[in-house]
C-alpha positions in Angstrom: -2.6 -34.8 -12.2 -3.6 -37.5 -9.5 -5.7 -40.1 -8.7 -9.6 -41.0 -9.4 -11.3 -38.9 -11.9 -15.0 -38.4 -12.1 -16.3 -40.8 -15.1 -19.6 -39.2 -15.9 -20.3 -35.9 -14.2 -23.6 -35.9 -12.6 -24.6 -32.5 -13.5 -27.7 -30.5 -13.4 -27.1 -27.3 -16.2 -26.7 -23.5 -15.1 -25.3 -20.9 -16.1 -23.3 -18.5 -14.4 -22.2 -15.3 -15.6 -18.4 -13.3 -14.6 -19.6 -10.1 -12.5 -16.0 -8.4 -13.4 -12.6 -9.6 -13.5 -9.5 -9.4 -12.1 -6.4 -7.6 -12.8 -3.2 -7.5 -11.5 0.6 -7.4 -12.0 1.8 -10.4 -10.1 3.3 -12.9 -12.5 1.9 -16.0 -12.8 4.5 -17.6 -10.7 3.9 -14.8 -7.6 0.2 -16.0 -7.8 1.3 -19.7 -7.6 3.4 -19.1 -4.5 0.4 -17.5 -2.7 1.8 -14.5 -1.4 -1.0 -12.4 0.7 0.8 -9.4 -0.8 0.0 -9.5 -3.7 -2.4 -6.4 -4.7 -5.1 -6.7 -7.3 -8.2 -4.8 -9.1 -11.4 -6.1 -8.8 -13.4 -4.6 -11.9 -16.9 -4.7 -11.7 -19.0 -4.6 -15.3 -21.0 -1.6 -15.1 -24.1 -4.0 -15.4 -23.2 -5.3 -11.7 -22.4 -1.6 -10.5 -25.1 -1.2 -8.3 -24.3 -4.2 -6.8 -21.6 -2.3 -4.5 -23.9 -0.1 -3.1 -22.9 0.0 0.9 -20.0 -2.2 0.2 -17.6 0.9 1.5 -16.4 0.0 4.8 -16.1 -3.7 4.9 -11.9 -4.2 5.7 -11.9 -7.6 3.7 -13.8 -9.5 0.9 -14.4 -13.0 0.0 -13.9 -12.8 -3.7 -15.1 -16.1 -5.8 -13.5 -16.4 -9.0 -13.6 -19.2 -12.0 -10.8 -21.0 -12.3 -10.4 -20.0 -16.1 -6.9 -20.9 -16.2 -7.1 -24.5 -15.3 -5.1 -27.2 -17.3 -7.3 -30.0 -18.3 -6.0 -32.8 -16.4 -7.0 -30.7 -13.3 -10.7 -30.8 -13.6 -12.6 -33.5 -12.4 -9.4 -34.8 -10.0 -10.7 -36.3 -6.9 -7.2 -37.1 -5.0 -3.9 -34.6 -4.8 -1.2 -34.3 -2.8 -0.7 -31.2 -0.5 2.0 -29.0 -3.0 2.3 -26.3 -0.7 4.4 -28.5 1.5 6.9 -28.7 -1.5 8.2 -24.7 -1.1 9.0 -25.8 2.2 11.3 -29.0 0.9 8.9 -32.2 1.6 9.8 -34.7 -1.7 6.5 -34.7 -3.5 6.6 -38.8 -2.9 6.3 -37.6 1.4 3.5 -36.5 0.9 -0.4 -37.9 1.3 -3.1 -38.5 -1.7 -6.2 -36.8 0.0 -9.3 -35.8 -1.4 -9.7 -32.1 -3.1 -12.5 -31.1 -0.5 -9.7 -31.1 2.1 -7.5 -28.9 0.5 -7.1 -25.3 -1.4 -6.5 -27.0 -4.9 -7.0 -25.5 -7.8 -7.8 -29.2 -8.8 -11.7 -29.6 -8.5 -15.0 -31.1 -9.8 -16.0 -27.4 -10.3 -13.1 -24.7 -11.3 -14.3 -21.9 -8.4 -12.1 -20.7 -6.5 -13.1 -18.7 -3.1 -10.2 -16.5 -1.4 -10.7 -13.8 1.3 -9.0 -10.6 0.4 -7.9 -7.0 2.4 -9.9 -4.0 1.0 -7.2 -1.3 0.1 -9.5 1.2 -1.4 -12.5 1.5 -4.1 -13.2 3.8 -6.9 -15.9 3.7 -8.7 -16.4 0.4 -9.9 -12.5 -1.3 -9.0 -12.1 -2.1 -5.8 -8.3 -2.3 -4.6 -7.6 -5.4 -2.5 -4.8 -7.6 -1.1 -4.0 -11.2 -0.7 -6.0 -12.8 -3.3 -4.4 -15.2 -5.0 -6.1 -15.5 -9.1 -3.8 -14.7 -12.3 -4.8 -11.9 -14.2 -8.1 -11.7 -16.3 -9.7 -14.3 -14.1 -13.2 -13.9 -14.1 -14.8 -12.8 -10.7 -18.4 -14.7 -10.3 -19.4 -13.0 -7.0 -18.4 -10.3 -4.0 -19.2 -11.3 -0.8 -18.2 -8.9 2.4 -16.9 -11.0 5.4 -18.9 -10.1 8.9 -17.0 -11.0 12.2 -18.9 -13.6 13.0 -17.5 -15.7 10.4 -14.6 -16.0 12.2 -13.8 -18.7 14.1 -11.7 -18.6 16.9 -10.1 -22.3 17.4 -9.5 -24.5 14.7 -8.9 -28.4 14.5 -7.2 -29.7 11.4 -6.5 -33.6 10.3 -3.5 -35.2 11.7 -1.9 -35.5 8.6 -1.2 -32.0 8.4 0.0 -31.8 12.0 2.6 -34.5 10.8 3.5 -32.3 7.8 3.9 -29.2 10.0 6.4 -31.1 12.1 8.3 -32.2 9.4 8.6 -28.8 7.6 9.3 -27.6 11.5 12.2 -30.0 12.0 13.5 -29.6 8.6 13.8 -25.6 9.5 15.4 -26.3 13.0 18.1 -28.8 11.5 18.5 -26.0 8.6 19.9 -23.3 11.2 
């Protein structure tokens, strides 16, 4: 992995314990290319049961998961390069070293992983859902519904991704 690890981890101890897990039938590669269709169990451990109570209703979850699958090298990276740009043909050497915090890498201080996902249907404690985007038997560490007022209706984003954009935009035009 790339650039600037953390030396020593400034760290205050907790503990957190998995609420469920997740299953699904995607391969690990279909997870890595981030496909929103890819459909998913949520389990709940009938300890956290109770916790759905009322949760029927809400169209789409944020789901926040640990990262249990991540290699070694990728913890504690401060600086990546935007790979998603790669399934769309930018050389890995075009593109930018940013920081984690400004991207949806894996790569973290902290393995969690946060990813908004389509309610498809519930029963009992597994709760059907769409678009999330964790490899089988990774450990969910909360549930959260999503309320309309977290959406936001204009965005800005850093000009380095505009300039990606364009490239991936003029590579596609020059393709056809």
């Amino acid at each position: 992995m790339e650039g600037n690890r953390l030396k020593k981890p400034q760290r205050t101890a907790f503990t957190m314990r998995p609420i469920g897990i997740i299953h699904t039938e995607a391969s690990s590669d279909e997870v890595r290319k981030g496909s929103r269709e890819i459909r998913s169990t949520i389990e709940v451990y009938p300890k956290y049961r109770q916790g759905l109570n009322g949760i029927d209703g809400y169209s789409h979850l944020f789901v926040l998961c640990y990262l249990n699958q991540l290699r070694r090298e990728q913890m504690g990276v401060l600086h990546v390069r935007p790979r998603r740009f790669l399934r769309d043909g930018l050389p890995l050497k075009k593109l930018p070293l940013v920081g984690v915090f400004a991207l949806n890498s894996p790569s973290r201080p902290n393995p969690i992983g946060i990813t908004t996902a389509k309610v498809l249907g519930r029963r009992g404690r597994r709760i059907f859902v769409k678009g999330l985007d964790y490899f089988d038997q990774t450990p969910v560490l909360d549930i959260k519904p999503y309320h309309p007022h977290y959406r936001v209706r204009t965005i800005g984003y850093p000009d380095w991704v505009s300039r990606l954009e364009k490239k991936v935009k003029s590579r596609k035009t020059r393709a056809k």
